[in-house]
N, C-alpha and C positions, 0 to 999 in steps of 0.2 A: 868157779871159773867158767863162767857163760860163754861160749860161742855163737853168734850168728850168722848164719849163711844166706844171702838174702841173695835172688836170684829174680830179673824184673825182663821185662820190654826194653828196648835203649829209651833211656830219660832224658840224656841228653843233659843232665846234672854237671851245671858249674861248680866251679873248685869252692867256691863259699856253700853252694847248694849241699856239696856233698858232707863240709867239713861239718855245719849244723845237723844232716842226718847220723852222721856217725855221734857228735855228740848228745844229740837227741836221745837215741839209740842207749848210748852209755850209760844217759842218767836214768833210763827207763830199768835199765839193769841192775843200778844202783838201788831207786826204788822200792822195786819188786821184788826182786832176788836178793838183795842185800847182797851187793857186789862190787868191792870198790872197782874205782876206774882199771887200776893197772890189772886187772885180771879177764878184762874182758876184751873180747877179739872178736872184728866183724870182717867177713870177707864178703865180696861184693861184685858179682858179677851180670854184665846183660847181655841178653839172647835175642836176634832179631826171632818175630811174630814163627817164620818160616822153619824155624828150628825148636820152639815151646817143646812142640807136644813131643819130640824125640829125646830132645837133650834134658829135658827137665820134667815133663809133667808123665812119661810115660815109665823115666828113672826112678825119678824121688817123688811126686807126688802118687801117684797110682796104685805104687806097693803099697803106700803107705796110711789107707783110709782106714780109717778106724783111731789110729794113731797121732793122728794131726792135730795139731792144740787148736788149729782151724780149719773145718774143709773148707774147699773152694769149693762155689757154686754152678761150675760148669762142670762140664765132659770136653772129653777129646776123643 
């Protein structure tokens, strides 16, 4: 039962834009994780530039290096 929490910049993602990432997303789950569709759940939120480093990279990324199936390449 994968969840994704994907947290971006505003994208500005039309409704076709989004409906292909999320089932982008699903089948990647399906995939890899061996996940059928109905168990998996993507939430999706964006943050203007001016809010990152507080709301997201100082919460959930920062604590969490070491841990990350990806680090980011920057700092804040």
């Amino acid at each position: 039962m994968p969840h994704f929490d994907v947290k971006c910049y505003p994208k500005h993602l039309t409704e076709q834009e989004m409906k292909g990432f999320v089932e982008e997303l699903t089948q990647l789950a399906g995939k890899y994780l061996k996940a059928s569709e109905e168990y998996v759940s993507i939430s999706y939120q964006e943050f203007p530039a001016e809010e990152w480093k507080e709301k997201v990279f100082d919460k959930e990324i920062k604590p969490k290096r070491g841990q990350l199936a990806k680090e980011p390449g920057y700092e804040m």
